[in-house]
N, C-alpha and C positions, 0 to 999 in steps of 0.2 A: 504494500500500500504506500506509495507515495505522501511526501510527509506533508500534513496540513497547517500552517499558519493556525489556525482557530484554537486545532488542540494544545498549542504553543500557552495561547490566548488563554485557553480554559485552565490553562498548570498553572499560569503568573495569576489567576482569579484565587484557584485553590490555594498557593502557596501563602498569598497574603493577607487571605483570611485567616490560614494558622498562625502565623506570626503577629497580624494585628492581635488577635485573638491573645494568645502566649502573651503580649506584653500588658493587656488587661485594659484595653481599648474599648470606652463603652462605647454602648451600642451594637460589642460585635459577641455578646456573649456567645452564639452560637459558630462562631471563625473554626471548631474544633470541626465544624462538616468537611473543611478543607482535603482531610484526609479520605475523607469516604468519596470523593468526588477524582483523586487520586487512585482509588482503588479502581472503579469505572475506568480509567482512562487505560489504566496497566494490563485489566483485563481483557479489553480491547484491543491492543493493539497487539500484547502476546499471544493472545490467543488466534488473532487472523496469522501472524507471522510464523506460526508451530503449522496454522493448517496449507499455509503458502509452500511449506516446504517438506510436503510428503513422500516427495521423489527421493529422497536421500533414504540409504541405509538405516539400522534403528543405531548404532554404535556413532556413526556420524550426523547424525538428527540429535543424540545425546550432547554428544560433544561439542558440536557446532553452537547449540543454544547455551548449553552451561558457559561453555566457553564466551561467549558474545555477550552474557547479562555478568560473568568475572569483569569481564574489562569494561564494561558500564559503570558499573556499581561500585566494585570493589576499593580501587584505588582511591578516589575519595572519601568514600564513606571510612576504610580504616585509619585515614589520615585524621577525621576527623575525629573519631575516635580516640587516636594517639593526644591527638592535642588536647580533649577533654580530661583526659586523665594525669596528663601533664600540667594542666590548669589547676586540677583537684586536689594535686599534688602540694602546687606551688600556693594555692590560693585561702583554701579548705583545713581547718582543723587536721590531726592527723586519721582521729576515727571518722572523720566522714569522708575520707580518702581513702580509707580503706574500703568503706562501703562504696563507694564509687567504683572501687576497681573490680568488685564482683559484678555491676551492673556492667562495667564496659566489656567482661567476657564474655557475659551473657549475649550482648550485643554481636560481638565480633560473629558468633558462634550460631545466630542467627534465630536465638528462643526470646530476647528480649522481652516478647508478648507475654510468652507464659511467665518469665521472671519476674514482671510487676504484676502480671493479674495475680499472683499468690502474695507479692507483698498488699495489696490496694485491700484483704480482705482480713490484712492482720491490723487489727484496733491500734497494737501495739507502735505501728509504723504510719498509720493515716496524716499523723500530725507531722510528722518528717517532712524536711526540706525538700524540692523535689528534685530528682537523679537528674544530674544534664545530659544526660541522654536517653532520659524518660519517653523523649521522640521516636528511637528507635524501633519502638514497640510495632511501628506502620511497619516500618522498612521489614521487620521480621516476618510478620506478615505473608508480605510479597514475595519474599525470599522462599518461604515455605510453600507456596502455592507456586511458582515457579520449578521446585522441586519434581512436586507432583504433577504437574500436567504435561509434560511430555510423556509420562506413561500413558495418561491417560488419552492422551488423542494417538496413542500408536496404537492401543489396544480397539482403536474405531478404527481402523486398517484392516481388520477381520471384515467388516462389513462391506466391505470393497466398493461396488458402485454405489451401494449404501452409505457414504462415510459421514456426507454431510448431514444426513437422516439422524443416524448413531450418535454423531457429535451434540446435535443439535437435543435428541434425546439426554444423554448426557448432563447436558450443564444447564438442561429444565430440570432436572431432577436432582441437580448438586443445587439451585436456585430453592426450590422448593425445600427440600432436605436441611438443606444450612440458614435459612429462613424460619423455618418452623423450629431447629432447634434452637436457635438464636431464642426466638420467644421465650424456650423453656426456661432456656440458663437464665434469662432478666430474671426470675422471679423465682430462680435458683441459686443461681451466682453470679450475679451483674458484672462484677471483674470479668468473668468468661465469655458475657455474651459482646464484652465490650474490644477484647486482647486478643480473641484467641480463633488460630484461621477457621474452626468448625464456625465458628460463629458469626463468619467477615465471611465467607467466602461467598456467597451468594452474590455480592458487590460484585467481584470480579468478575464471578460465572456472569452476570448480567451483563457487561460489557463485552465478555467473551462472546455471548450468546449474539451482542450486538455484531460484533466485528465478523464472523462468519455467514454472517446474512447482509455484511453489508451491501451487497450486488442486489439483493431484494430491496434492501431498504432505498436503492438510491432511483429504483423505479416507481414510489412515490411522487405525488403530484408534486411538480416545483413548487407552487404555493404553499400546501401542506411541511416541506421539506423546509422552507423558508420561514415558515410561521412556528413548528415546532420548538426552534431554539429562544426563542424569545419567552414560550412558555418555562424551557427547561432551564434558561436563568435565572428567569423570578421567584421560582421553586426551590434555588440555590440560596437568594440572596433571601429570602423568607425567612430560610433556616439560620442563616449566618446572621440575622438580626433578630430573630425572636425567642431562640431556640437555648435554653439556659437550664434550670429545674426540670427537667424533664427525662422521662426512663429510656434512657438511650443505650445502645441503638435500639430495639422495639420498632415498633411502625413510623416513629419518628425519622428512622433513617430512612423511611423509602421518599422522600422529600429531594435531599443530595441524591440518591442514586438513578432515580427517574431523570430529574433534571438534568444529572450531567448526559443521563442516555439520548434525551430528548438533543443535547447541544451536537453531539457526536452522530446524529443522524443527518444533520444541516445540507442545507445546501451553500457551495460553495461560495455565491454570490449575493448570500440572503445578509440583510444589517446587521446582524448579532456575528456573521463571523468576520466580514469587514470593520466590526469593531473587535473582534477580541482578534482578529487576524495584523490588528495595527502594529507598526513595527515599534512600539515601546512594549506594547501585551508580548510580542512573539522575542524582543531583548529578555525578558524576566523570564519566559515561561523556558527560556534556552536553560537557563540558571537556577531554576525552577530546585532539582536535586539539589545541588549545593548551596544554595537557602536554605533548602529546609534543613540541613545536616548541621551547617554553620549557626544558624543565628539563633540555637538556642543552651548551647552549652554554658557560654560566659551570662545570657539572662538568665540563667537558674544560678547558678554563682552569686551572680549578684545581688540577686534577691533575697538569696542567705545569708549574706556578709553584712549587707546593708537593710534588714529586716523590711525588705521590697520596694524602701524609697525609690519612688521615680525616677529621678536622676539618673543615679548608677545605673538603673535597669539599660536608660536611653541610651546613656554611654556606652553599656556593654552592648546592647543591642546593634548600636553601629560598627563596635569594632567586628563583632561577627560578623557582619551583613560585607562590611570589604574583606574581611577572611573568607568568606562564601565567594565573592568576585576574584580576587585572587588563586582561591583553589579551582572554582573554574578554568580561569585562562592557563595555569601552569602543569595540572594535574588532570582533572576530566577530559578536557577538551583535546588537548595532545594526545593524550592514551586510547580514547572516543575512535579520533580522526587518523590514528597511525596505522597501519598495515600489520601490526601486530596480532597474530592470535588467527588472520584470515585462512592462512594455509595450513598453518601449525593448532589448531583450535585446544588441544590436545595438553598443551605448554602453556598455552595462554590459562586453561582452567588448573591445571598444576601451580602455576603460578601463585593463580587465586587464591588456591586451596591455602600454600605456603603461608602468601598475608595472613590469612586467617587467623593459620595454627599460631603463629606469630604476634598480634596482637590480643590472644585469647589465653596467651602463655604470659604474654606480659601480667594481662590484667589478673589474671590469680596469682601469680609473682609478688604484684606487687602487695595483693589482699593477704598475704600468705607471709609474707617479709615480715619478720621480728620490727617493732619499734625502734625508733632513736634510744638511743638508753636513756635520754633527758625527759623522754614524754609515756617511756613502759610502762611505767608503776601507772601513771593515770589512767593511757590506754585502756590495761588492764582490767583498771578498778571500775572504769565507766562499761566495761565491756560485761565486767561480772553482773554490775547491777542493774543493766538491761536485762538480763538471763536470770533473775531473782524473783523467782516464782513460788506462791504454797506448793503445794501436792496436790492444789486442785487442778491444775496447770497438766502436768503429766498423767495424771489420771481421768483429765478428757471429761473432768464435770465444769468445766468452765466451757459453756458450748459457743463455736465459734457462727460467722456470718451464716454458713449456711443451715445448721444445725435446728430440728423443732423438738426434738425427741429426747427430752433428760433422762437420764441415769439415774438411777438413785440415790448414790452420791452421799451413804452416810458413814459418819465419822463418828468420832469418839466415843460415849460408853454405850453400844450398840445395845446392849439389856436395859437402858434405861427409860423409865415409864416418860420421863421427860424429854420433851423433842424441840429446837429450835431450830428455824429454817434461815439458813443467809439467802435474799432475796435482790436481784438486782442486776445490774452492769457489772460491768470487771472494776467497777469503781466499790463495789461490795465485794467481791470476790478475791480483790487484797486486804481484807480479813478475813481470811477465813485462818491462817498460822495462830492468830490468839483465839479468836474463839471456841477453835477446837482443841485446844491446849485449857483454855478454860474449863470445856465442858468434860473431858478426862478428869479434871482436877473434884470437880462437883458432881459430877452424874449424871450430864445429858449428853440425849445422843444430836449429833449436826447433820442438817441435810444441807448440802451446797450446791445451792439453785441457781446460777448466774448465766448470763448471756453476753457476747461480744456487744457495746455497743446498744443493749435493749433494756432502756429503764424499766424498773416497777411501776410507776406514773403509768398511768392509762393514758396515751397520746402516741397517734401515729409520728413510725418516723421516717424522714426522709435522708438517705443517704449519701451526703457529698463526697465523699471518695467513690461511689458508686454511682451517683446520680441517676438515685432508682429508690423507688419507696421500697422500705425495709419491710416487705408483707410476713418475712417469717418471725422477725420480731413478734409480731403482733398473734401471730398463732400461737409461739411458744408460752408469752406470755398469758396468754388464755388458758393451755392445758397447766399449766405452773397455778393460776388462781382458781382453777375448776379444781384440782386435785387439794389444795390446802381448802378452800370450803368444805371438796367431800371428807378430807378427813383431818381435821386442823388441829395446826402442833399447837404445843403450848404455848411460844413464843415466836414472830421473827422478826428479824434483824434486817432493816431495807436499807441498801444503797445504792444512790445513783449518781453519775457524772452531773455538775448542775451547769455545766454551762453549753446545753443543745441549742445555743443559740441558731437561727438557720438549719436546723434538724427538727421542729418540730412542723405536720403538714396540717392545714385544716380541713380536718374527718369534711367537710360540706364543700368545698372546693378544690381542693386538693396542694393548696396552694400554698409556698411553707411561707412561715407567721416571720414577722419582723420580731425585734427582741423584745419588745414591751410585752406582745399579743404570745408572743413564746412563751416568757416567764409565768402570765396569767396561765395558757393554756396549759403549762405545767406541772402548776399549784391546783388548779384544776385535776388533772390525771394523777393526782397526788392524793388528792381529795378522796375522789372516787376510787383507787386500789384499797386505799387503807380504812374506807366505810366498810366495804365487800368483807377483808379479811376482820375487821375486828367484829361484823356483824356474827363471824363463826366462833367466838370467844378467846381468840386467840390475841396475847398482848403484842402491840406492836412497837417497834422499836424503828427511829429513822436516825442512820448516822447522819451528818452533815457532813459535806463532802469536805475530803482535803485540802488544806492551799497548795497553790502548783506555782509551778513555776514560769519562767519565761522559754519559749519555744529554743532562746540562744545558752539558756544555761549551762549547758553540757561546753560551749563553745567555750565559756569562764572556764569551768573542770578543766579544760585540757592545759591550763596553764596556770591557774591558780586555786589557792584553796579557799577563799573566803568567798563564797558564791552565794548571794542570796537574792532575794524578790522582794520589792516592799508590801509588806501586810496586806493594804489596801486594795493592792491587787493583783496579790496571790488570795486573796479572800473574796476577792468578785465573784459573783455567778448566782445564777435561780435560787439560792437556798442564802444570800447573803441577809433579806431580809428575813428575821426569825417569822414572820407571820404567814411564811411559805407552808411551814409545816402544821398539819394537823394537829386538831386537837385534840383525837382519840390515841395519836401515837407519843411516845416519847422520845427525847430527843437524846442522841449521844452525842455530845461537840468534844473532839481532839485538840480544838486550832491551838489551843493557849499551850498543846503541850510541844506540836510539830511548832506554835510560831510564835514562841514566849515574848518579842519584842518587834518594833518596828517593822524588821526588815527579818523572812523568814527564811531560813537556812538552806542551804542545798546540802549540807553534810553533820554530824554529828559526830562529834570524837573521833572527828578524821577520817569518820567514814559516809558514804555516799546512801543517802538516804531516800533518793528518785530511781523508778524504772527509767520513766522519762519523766518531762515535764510536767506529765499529768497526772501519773501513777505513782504511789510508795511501794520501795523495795519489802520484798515480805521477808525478808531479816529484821528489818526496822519495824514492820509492824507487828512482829510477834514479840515486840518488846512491851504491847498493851496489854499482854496476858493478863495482868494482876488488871486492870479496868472490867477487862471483858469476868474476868471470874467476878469481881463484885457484882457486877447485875445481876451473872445466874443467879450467883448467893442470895441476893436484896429481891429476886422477884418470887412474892409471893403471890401464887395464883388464884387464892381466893378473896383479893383485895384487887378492888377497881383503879385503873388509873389516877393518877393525882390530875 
């Protein structure tokens, strides 16, 4: 297929919506379509050029395309790579350097997708800086689905005269298939249905599906073929302006992937491709790859160094944007246009292969390398107390994103007529080390009922690392307060995260609550848990949530010891006015002993007292043992709340 100015046009549209997007351009909340409108295009054009070239051998059909998408791809993209890590290096703390260099492996190596869709559903990491090459996730993608489809249109070879019948069968039924499953995973695993190629690939197959019928599609009426793209931009620019809270991908992506189909069927002389065919659209859209590779390593940098101020961002943003023109003109473009790899295809993907191993050896190298000896001991000690977990932790009763189904989950004196239940987020579920050390001590048995991320508060939630309402939330917590009605302990102990700011959706529109209407809404679904449970006799108990600290605190740790928050706000959040909490529960407050003055600690007697910023290490909190045993002690069950 002869190459088209338009599609040039429609890469410099997508590329600059992800990047307006990335720098947090209003207006453009939905710029993230960018990528899916990318995927359309790649589908397309690989897919007619795999069926362009059936006359070849399957060893030489192999090697030929492997080899031809090495020398596209490769060389820049590992460059940039290199440099991100080189950045991280020089720029970055040394632990979040080190965490960068497992991501750039993962990268090099071509799983990127699946590497952050299992980080996006750990609680533990949502609040984390984000990976500079969190981008890469597309690029994996396409790498993966490049992989596979040259089998797959070789195995339409059987069909002989049949081939374009077969093909076309095919990637309807990899369209449908990866479509429908996409649906499931949203409302399974949103990271999955958003990362991961079962999930994307219907994008491609749709452009695919396009690019092999293009000879059909171009016997459409001119006007028809002329009018279509103009639909199939508005459809773009719809989603790249309204497209924000929303369960994405779901049906929302068929928006971007329509539209860009609609643009790719044009006709050659219609006003949508004479505008995006213009030669400043068809300059960027040349550069289109190396934009997108370059311009966002040093904006995620930035953003963490400088807690997201503007400025820095715009300044890092440009220096990437001339590292993006740069690697262009020096590295893509020469490599692209060289004779390299055409006779020899063979050498050309060995080549590839080599970068790979090479920059994928680096990056665990470097994750893998012992500390300076000036920053090990800290290293270390931040490394431990992310990894400071109870036993609920490894015994799988702290259920994660996707999980409805609890365990049982009971602890300490298992014969005891006394039962109290820890009830809540993983913001309850770092106590569970003294409660149940408590209840060993006194005689009751613990059931440890928590959720990633899923208050006790009756309120839906909506998920921003996911950007998908949390529907299993809301199940678990139903079979969690159906089971303590039907058989209700004597006691339990609720805790929740208080600051769901932007997490909470209104049940009636679905729509999530600003902070004021949050905080009500919350104290609200606070309300109504703890009417329900105390209506079954059972005493309740609300911790008040921890003070936390700042998202940079760890950045303090790796070079000094006196790391603290000021009170005021490490004490912020839903639960700071005491009139949050109910009046049939009682109250636990810790603050005065985590935050005895002004300004609240990040360590205690030298030791590191945060998972992260939001969470307490469960060493430090099983040092409340002697608190938690006095309530068992003090609660007498035939005496009504005070």
């Amino acid at each position: 297929m002869m190459r088209r100015a338009d599609i040039q046009g429609l890469r410099a549209f997508a590329v600059l919506s992800v990047i307006l997007y990335h720098v947090g351009m209003p207006g453009l909340s939905g710029g993230f379509v960018g990528v899916d409108v990318f995927f359309v295009i790649s589908g397309f054009l690989i897919t007619r050029n795999l069926y362009d070239r059936s006359d070849l051998s399957v060893l030489q059909y192999l090697m030929e395309f492997w080899g031809a998408r090495a020398k596209r791809l490769l060389p820049n993209g590992l460059l940039a790579l290199l440099f991100a890590l080189a950045a991280a290096i020089l720029l970055l703390p040394y632990y979040r350097a080190r965490d960068v260099s497992g991501d750039i492996a993962s990268a090099a190596a071509f799983y990127a997708n699946v590497h952050f869709a299992q980080a996006a559903v750990d609680y533990f990491r949502h609040d984390d800086p984000q990976s500079p090459v969190l981008h890469f996730w597309s690029l994996s993608v396409e790498e993966q689905f490049y992989f596979l489809l040259p089998f797959a249109m070789l195995l339409t070879r059987l069909a002989r005269r049949q081939r374009l019948l077969a093909i076309n069968a095919l990637l309807i039924a990899t369209i449908i298939f990866s479509f429908a499953w996409a649906q499931r995973a949203l409302h399974v695993s949103q990271p999955s249905a958003y990362f991961l190629l079962q999930d994307r690939m219907w994008q491609l197959a749709v452009g695919g599906l396009l690019g092999v019928n293009f000879g059909t599609v171009q016997r459409l009426p001119a006007g028809m073929r002329s009018t279509l793209p103009v639909l199939g931009v508005s459809l773009i620019a719809i989603a790249v302006v309204t497209y924000g809270s929303v369960d994405y991908p779901g049906v929302w992506a068929l928006a971007p992937t329509i539209g860009a189909s609609l643009v790719l069927m044009a006709d050659d002389a219609g006003p949508i491709q004479r505008l995006l065919g213009c030669r400043l659209a068809s300059w960027i859209g040349d550069r289109s790859y190396s934009l997108y590779l370059w311009h966002f390593p040093l904006l995620a940098i930035a953003a963490e160094r400088f807690d997201g101020a503007i400025g820095p961002r715009l300044f890092a943003l440009a220096v990437g944007l001339c590292l993006a023109l740069a690697a262009y003109q020096l590295v893509e473009r020469p490599i692209h246009r060289s004779s390299i790899g055409f006779r020899a295809p063979l050498r050309c993907l060995a080549a590839g292969v080599a970068g790979v191993a090479a920059v994928f050896a680096i990056g665990l190298g470097v994750g893998a390398a012992p500390p300076p000896l000036e920053v090990r001991v800290r290293t270390e000690a931040i490394e431990a107390a992310a990894h400071d977990f109870g036993r609920n932790y490894p015994d799988d009763c702290h259920l994660t994103f996707e999980q409805i189904d609890q365990p049982p989950c009971e602890y300490g004196d298992l014969s005891a007529s006394k039962t109290v239940v820890l009830f809540g987020d993983s913001h309850a579920a770092q106590w569970f080390n003294p409660l149940v050390a408590a209840a060993v001590r006194t005689g009751w048995k613990v059931k440890a009922w928590t959720k990633t991320s899923c208050p006790a508060a009756d309120v839906d939630i909506w998920y921003p690392p996911s950007k998908a309402t949390y529907t299993q939330c809301q199940i678990w917590r139903s079979k969690i307060l159906a089971a303590m009605i039907k058989d209700p302990p004597s006691a339990i102990i609720i805790g929740d995260y208080s600051r769901y700011f932007g997490w909470i959706e209104d049940r009636r529109t679905g729509a999530v609550l600003d902070d004021d209407q949050a905080a009500t809404d919350y104290k609200d679904g606070l309300d109504r848990t703890v009417s329900k449970l105390a209506a079954s006799g059972a005493k309740i108990f609300v911790i008040r949530d921890n003070p936390m600290m700042t998202p940079k605190y760890l950045d303090c740790l790796a070079y000094e010891n006196d790391c603290a928050t000021p009170q005021r706000q490490a004490l912020a959040g839903m639960d700071a006015d005491p009139s949050v909490f109910p009046a049939q529960a009682r109250v636990i407050d810790f603050s005065e002993e985590i935050c005895p003055d002004a300004n609240c600690p990040a360590t205690k007697d030298g030791k590191i007292i945060y998972q992260d910023n939001l969470h307490l290490a469960a060493s430090y909190t099983a040092t409340f043992e002697p608190e938690f045993e006095n309530i068992l002690k003090s609660l007498k069950l035939s005496q009504p709340l005070p």
